[in-house]
ZAVOTOR-373445 format. One line per 4 residues: number of its first residue (from 1); for each residue z, x, y of C-alpha. Coordinates in steps of 0.001 Angstrom, whole numbers, plus 500000, padded with zeros to 6 digits. Example, Ala and Ser with C-alpha at 12.3 -4.5 7.8 and 13.67 -1.06 7.14 Angstrom:
<recs>
1 = 507800 512300 495500 ~ 507140 513670 498940 $
</recs>
This chain:
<recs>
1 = 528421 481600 500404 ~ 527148 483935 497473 ~ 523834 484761 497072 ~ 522101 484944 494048 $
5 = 518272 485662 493218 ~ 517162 484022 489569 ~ 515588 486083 487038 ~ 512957 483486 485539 $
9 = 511876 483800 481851 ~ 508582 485294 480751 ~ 507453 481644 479289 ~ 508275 480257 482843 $
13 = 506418 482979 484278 ~ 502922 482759 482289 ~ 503166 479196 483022 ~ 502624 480037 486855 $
17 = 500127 482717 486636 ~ 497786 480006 484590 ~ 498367 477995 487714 ~ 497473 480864 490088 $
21 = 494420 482570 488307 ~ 492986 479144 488285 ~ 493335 478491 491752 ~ 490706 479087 494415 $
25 = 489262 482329 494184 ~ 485976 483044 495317 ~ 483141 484829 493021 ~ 481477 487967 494938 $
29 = 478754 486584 492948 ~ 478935 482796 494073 ~ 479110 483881 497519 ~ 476664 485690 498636 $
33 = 476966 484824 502618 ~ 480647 486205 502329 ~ 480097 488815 500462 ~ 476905 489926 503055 $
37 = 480061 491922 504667 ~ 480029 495457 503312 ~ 483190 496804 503845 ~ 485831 498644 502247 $
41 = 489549 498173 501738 ~ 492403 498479 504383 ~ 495772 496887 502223 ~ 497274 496271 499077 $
45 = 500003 494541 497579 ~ 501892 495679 494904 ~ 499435 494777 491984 ~ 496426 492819 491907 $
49 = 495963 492051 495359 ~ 494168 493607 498063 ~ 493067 493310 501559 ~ 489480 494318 503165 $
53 = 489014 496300 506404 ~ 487733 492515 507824 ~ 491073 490313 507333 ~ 490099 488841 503758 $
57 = 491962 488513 500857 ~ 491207 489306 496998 ~ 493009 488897 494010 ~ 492749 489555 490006 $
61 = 494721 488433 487525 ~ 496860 489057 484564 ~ 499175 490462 487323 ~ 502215 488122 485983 $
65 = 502558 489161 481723 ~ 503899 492410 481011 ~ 503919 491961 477192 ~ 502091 494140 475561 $
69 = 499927 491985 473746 ~ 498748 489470 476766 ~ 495575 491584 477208 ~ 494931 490642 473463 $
73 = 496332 487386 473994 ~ 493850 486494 477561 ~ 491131 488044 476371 ~ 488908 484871 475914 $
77 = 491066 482457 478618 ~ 488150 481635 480704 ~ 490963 481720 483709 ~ 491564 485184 483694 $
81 = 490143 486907 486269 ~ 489055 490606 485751 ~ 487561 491909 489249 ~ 488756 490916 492762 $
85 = 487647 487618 494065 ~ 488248 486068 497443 ~ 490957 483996 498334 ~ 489971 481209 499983 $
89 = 491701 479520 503048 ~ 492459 482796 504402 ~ 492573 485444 506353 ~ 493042 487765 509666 $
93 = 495514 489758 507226 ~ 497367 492596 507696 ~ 499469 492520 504715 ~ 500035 490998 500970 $
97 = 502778 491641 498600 ~ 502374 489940 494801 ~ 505179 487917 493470 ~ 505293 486867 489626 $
101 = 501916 483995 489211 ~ 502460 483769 493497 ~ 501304 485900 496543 ~ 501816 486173 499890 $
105 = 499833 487295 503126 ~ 501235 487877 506714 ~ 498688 487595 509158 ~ 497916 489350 512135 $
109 = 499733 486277 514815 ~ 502890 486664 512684 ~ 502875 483854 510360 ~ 503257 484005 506484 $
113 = 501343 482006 503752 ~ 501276 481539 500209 ~ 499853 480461 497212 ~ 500074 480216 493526 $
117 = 503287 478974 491025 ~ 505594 477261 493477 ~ 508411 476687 490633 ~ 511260 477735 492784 $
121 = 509422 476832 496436 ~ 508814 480835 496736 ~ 505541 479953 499159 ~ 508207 478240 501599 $
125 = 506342 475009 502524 ~ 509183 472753 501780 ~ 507743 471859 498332 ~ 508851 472811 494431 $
129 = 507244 472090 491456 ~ 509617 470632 488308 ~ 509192 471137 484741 ~ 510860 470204 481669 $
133 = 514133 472178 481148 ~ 513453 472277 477092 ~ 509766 473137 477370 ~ 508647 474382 480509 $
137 = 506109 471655 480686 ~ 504993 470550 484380 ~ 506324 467377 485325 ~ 505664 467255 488959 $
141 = 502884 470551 490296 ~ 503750 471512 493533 ~ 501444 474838 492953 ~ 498929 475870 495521 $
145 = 495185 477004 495056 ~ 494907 477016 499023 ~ 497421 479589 500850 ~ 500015 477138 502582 $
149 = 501827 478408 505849 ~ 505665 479179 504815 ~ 507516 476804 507412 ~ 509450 478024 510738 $
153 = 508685 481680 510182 ~ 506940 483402 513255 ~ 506995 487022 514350 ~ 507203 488552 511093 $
157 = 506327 491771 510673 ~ 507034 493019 506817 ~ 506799 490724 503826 ~ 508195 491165 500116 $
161 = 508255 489682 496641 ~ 509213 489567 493120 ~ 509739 487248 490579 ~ 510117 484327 491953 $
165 = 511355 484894 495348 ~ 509596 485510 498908 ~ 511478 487438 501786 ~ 510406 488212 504992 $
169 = 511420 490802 508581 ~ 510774 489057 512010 ~ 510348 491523 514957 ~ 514264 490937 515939 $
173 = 515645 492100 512467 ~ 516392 489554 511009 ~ 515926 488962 507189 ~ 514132 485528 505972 $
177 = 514347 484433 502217 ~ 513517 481457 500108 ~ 512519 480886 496409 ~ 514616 482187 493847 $
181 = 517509 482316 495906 ~ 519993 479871 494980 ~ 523711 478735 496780 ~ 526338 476614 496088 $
185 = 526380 472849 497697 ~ 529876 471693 498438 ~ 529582 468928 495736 ~ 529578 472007 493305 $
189 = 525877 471288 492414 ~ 523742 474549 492612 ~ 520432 474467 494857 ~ 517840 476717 496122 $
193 = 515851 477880 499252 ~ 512706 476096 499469 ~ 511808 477080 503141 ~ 512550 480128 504987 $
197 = 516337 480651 505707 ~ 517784 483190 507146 ~ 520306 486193 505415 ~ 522432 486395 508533 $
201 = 524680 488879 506528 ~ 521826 491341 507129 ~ 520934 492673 510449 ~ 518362 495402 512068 $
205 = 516141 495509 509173 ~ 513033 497182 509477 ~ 512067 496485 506111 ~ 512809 495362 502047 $
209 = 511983 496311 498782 ~ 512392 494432 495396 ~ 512974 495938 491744 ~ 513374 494605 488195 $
213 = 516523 492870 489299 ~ 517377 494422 493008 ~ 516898 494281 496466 ~ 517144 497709 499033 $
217 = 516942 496959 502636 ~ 516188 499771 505405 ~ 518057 499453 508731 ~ 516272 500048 511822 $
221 = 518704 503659 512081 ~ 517816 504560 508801 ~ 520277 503327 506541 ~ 519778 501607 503161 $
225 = 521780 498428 502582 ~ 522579 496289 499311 ~ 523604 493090 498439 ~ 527158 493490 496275 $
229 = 528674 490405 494765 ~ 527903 487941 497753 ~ 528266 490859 500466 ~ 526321 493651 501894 $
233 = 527240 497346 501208 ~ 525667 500466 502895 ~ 524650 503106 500266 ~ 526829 505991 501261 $
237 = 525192 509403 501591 ~ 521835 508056 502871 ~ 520701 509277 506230 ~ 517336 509453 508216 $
241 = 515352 507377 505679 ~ 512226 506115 507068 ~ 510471 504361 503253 ~ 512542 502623 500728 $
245 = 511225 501392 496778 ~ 513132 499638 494377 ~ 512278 499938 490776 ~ 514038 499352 487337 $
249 = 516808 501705 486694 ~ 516977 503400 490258 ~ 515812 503214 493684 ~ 514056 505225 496193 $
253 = 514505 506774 499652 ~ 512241 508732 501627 ~ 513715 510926 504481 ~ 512555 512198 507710 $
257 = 512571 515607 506333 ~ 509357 514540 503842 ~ 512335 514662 500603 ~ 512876 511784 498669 $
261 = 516458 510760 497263 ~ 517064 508241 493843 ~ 520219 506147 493321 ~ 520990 503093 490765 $
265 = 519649 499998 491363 ~ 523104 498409 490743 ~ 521139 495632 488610 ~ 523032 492775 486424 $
269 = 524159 494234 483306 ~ 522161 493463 480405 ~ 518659 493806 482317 ~ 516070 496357 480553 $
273 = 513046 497727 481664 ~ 511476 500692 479870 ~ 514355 501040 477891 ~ 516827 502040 480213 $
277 = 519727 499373 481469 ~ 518991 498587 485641 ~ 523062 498143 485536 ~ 523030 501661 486875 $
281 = 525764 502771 489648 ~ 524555 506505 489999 ~ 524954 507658 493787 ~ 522144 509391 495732 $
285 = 520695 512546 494749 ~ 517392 514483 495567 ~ 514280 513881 493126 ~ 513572 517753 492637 $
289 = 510407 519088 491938 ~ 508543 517617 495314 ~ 508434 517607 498693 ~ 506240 516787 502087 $
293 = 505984 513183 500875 ~ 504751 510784 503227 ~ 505612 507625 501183 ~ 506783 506710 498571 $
297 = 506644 503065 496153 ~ 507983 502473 492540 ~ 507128 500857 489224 ~ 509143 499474 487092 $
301 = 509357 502579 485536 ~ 510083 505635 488394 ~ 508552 506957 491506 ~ 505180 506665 493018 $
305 = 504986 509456 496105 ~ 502349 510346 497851 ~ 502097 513760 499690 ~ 500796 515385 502923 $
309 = 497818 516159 501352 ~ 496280 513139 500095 ~ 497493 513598 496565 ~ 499678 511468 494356 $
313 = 502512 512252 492280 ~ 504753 510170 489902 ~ 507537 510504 487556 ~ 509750 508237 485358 $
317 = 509419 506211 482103 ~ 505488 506023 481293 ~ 504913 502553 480007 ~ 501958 501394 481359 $
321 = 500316 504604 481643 ~ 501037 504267 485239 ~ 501695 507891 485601 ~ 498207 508343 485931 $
325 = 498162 510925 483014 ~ 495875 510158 480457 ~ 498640 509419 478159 ~ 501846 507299 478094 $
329 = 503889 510317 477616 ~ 507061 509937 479575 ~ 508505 513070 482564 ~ 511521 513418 484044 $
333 = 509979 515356 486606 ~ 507100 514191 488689 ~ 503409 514847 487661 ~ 500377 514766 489662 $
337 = 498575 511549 489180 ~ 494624 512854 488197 ~ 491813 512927 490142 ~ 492819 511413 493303 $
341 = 493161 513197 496334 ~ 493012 512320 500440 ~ 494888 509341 499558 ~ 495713 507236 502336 $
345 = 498264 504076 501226 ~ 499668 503956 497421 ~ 501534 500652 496216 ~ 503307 499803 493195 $
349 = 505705 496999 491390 ~ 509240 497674 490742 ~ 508657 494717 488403 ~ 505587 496003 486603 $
353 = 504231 499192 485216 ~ 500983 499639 487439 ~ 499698 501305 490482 ~ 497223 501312 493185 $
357 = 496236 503689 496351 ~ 493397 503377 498822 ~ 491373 506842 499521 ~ 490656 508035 503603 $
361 = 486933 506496 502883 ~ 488706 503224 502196 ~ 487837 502919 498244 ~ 490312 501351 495983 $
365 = 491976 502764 492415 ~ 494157 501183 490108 ~ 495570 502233 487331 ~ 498751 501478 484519 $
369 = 499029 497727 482463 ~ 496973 494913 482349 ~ 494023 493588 484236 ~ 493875 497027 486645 $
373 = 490491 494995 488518 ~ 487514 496980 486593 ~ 486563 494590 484531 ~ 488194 495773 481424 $
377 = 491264 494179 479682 ~ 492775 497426 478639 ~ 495469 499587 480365 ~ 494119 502394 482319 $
381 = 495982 506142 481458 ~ 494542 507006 484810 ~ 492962 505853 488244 ~ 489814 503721 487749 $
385 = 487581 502856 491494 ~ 487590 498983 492154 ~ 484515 498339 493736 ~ 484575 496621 497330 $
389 = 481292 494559 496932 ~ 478464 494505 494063 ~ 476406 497002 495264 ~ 478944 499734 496719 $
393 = 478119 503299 495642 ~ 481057 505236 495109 ~ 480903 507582 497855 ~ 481269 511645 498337 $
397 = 483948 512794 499802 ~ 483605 513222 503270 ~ 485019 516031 505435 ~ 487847 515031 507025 $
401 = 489813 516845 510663 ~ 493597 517077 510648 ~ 494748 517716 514191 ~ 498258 518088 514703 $
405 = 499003 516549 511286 ~ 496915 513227 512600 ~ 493857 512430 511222 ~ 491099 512348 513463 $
409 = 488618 509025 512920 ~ 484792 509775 513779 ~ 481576 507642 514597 ~ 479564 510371 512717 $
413 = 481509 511850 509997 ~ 481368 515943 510197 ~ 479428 517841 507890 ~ 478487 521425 506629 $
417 = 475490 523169 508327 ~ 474979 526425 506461 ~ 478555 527053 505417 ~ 480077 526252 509063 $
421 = 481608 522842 509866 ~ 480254 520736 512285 ~ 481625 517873 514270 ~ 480862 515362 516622 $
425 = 481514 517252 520054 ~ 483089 514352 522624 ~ 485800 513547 520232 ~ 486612 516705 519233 $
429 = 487473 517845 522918 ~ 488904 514883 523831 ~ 491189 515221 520598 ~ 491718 518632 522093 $
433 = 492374 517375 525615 ~ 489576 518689 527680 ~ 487679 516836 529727 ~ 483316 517349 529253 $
437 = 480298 516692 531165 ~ 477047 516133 529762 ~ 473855 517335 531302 ~ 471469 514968 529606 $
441 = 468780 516939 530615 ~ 469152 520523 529281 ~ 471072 519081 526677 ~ 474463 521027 527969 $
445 = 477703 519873 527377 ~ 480368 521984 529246 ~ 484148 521123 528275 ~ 487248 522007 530248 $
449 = 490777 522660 529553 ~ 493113 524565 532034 ~ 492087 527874 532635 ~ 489240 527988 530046 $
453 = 485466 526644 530633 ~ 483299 526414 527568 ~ 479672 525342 527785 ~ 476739 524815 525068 $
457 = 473287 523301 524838 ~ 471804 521813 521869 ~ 469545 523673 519631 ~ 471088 527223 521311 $
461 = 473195 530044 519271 ~ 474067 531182 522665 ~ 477712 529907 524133 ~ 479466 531027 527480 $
465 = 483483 530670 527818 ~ 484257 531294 530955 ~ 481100 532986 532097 ~ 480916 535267 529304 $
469 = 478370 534386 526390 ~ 479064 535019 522822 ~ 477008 534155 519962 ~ 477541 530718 517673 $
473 = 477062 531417 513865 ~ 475943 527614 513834 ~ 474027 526255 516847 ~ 474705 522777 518271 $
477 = 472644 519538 516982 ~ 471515 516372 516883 ~ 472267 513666 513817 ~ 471474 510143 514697 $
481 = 471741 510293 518218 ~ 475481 512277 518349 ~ 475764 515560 518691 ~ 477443 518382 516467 $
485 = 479212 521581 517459 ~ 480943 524227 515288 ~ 484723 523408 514914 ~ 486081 526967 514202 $
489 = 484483 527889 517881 ~ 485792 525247 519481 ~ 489068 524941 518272 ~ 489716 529084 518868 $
493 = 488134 528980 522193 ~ 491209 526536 523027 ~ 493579 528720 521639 ~ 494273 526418 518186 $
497 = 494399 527402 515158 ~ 491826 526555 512689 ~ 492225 526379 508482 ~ 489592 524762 505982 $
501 = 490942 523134 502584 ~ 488617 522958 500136 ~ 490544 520719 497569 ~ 490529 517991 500091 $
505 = 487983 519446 502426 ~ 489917 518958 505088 ~ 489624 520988 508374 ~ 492978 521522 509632 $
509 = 493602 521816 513257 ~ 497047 523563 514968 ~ 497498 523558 518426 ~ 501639 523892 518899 $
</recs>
C-alpha cells in the first residue's frame, strides 16, 4: 500500500483558517478569572501557538496564508486574531504543533486533541468536512471550535503537523497518522485516514518532523528515516543524531557532537518555496560556520539553531524576515538572530517563514511573516516579546548558574551584592553535593563535602574551611527569608571551577 500525503491548495487552505480563527478562543480581556493566573510560557508550536507554564493553550491567527498580501488582505476581518487568546476546552498540555487552519495538543495522560479545519479529518475524531470540488464551498462542516480527542491514540509522546495532516509517536515507537494521508481501496477508489492509523513500515521512532512537502523521522539509535515511493529509506551517512527539522529545500540533523548536518528534502518535483525546487536529492553534509548547538528547527526557508549559550542563529532564504535580521536579505551562512540571548526552546515551520523561542525567564518572541502575536499585522525583521498576560512587565534579565552544563532552577533568583554574586546557599551545596546544617540560632550554616568543612554565619565577612578562617569579600544575607552566600567562595572551596559571563550573565560552574 503506497502512501501519499496531499498538498492542499492555498484557496482550500484560507478556507480553514476562517474556520479556525473563528472558533473558540478566549479574550485575556473577557476573562478576567482565567487570566487572574500570572504566569509565563513553557511550549510552543511551530507558529502561532503556545503553551503556559499552567497547562493552557493560546493561539493567534493568520498562521495559515503565506501570501504576501494576506496581512493587507485581513487587515479589517473582524476574525483575525492578533494577540494570543485561550483555547477553550483545554488543557494539562505539554505540547502543540500548528497544522495549516488546525492544531493539535498532547496532553500530559497521553492523549491527543484537535481543533480547527477538519477538511481531510486531520483532528482524527472520525469526522471530515466536504466541500464543493469546483468552489471550495462547505457543503457539510465537520470543523471544530472545541479541541476533540483524536480516537484510539494513547501513550503518545511527540506530536507533528503540516498542511493538512496530523502524526503522532506512542511510547513503543510506533508512528500514528491520519489526515492528508490518502491509500488505495481495492475497488480502485482513493480514500483517506480520518482516525489515527498506524505506519507499521516505520519502527523505533523517537520522533518526526514535517517540511514544505516532506517528512524526516528519527530512530530511537539515531538514525534519520524517509518515506521513498511507498517505502522507507535510511539516509545514509547520518549517525548519532539526537534533533531532526524538515524545511523546504533541505533538512536538518543535529548530532551528539553539538554539529548540525543538511541534506535534500527529496520533495515532489515541481514544489517551490523561496524560490528554490524541494525536489532536492543532495546527501548529508555539515552546515559550516556553527557549532555547540543544542537544537535545532527550520522554516520554510533554512535553519533555526540554537546554541549552548542561549543565543540563536539562522541561515537560509530570508523571506519572511525570519532570520531575525532587520532585513530580508538572504545568507548562505548562518547569522545571529538579534537581541535574544539565554534562550531556552526555539520553534519554527518548515511550511512557513516565521519563528519563535521562549527565554530562561519564560517570556515569549516571535518574529518573520504574518500575524507574529504583537498586535501588529506586519512582518517582524526581528524578535518582538509576546506578552503572557495584560499587565506583564517585561522583565530584566536575571542571573542565571550553569553547573555542569545544567541549569540550576532557584526559589530566590541570585543577584549582585557589590560586584560579587550571590546565591541562595541550600541549593547551591546541595547542587554541589554537600550535605549542611543550619544553626538557626547564630545564624550558621556549616556545609560538608568529603574531606572539606566550610562554615558561615549571616551578616559575618569571616568564613572557616576546615578550621582555618579566611575573609569573604561579600558577607552572607538575608532576602525574603532565604539566605545568600558568595558563589566564587563556595564553589573554589569545593575545588570547582568558577567563570562569570557577562553577555548572558551567567555564572558558570565546573566541577569534572
Amino acid at each position: 500500500m503506497r502512501l501519499k500525503t496531499k498538498i492542499i491548495k492555498p484557496l482550500f487552505v484560507s478556507v480553514l483558517v476562517f474556520t479556525f480563527s473563528g472558533g473558540s478562543l478566549v479574550s485575556a480581556d473577557s476573562q478576567s478569572s482565567e487570566n487572574d493566573v500570572k504566569v509565563g510560557w513553557a511550549g510552543i508550536g511551530a507558529f502561532n501557538l503556545a503553551v503556559k507554564q499552567d497547562g493552557t493553550v493560546w493561539a493567534w491567527s493568520g498562521n495559515s496564508d503565506s501570501r504576501p498580501t494576506s496581512n493587507l488582505e485581513d487587515v479589517d476581518n473582524p476574525a483575525i486574531i492578533k494577540v494570543p487568546k485561550q483555547v477553550k476546552g483545554i488543557s494539562d498540555v505539554t505540547a502543540v504543533a500548528s497544522g495549516h487552519g488546525f492544531s493539535l495538543a498532547l496532553k500530559k495522560d497521553g492523549t491527543v486533541w484537535g481543533w480547527g479545519g477538519n477538511g481531510d479529518g486531520q483532528l482524527g475524531d472520525g469526522t471530515q468536512s466536504v466541500f464543493d470540488p469546483k468552489t471550495y464551498k462547505t457543503i457539510k462542516s465537520a470543523d471544530k471550535g472545541i479541541p476533540v480527542q483524536a480516537k484510539g491514540l494513547s501513550n503518545v509522546v511527540a506530536i507533528a503537523a503540516d498542511w493538512n495532516t496530523s502524526y503522532a509517536v506512542k511510547n513503543d515507537g510506533t508512528l500514528w497518522a491520519w489526515g492528508g494521508i490518502y491509500y488505495r481501496k481495492a475497488d480502485g477508489s482513493v480514500a483517506n485516514y480520518i482516525v489515527p492509523t498506524q505506519l507499521k513500515k516505520f519502527s523505533d521512532i523517537a520522533s518526526v518532523s514535517l517540511g514544505w512537502g516532506n517528512m524526516v523521522a528519527l530512530k530511537k539509535d539515531g538514525t534519520v528515516w524517509m518515506p521513498s515511493h511507498g517505502n522507507v529509506v535510511q539516509v545514509e551517512g547520518l549517525s548519532d543524531i539526537i534533533e531532526i527539522a524538515a524545511g523546504g529545500q533541505y533538512s536538518y540533523g543535529l548530532k551528539k557532537d553539538g554539529k548540525v548536518w543538511f541534506w535534500g528534502s527529496n520533495g515532489e518535483s515541481g514544489a517551490v518555496v523561496g524560490g528554490k525546487d524541494t525536489a532536492d536529492h543532495s546527501k548529508p553534509q555539515l552546515l559550516e560556520g556553527i557549532e555547540d548547538v543544542v537544537s535545532v528547527q527550520a522554516s520554510a526557508g533554512g535553519p533555526l539553531l540554537l546554541k549552548s549559550d542561549g543565543t540563536v542563529w539562522a541561515s537560509g532564504t530570508n523571506t519572511g524576515g525570519q532570520l531575525g535580521i532587520g532585513s530580508y536579505e538572504d545568507s548562505i551562512v548562518p547569522v545571529q538572530v538579534k537581541g535574544l540571548t539565554r534562550i531556552k526552546k526555539i520553534a519554527a515551520s518548515g511550511t512557513e517563514f516565521k519563528s519563535m523561542a521562549i527565554k530562561a525567564d519564560h517570556t515569549l518572541w516571535s518574529w518573520g511573516n504574518g500575524y507574529v502575536g504583537d498586535g501588529t499585522k506586519w512582518y517582524r525583521t526581528v524578535p518582538v516579546w509576546i506578552k503572557s498576560y495584560d499587565s506583564e512587565v517585561l522583565p530584566e534579565d536575571q542571573i542565571m548558574v550553569n553547573l555542569d552544563n545544567k541549569e540550576l532552577e532557584f526559589d530566590q533568583p541570585p543577584t549582585i551584592v557589590k560586584g560579587h554574586t550571590m546565591v541562595p546557599l541550600r541549593k547551591i551545596f546541595e547542587a554541589l553535593g554537600a550535605d549542611i546544617q543550619w544553626d538557626k540560632d547564630t545564624l550558621t550554616a556549616t556545609a560538608t563535602k568529603g574531606q572539606t568543612v566550610i562554615k558561615l554565619t549571616v551578616g559575618s565577612n569571616v568564613a572557616y574551611i576546615n578550621g582555618v578562617s579566611t575573609i569573604l569579600d561579600s558577607e552572607p544575607l538575608i532576602i525574603e527569608g532565604r539566605t545568600l552566600v558568595p558563589a566564587r567562595f563556595i564553589v573554589e572551596s569545593f575545588g570547582a571551577k568558577v567563570s562569570w559571563e557577562e553577555n548572558s550573565k551567567t555564572v558558570f560552574i565546573k566541577t569534572k
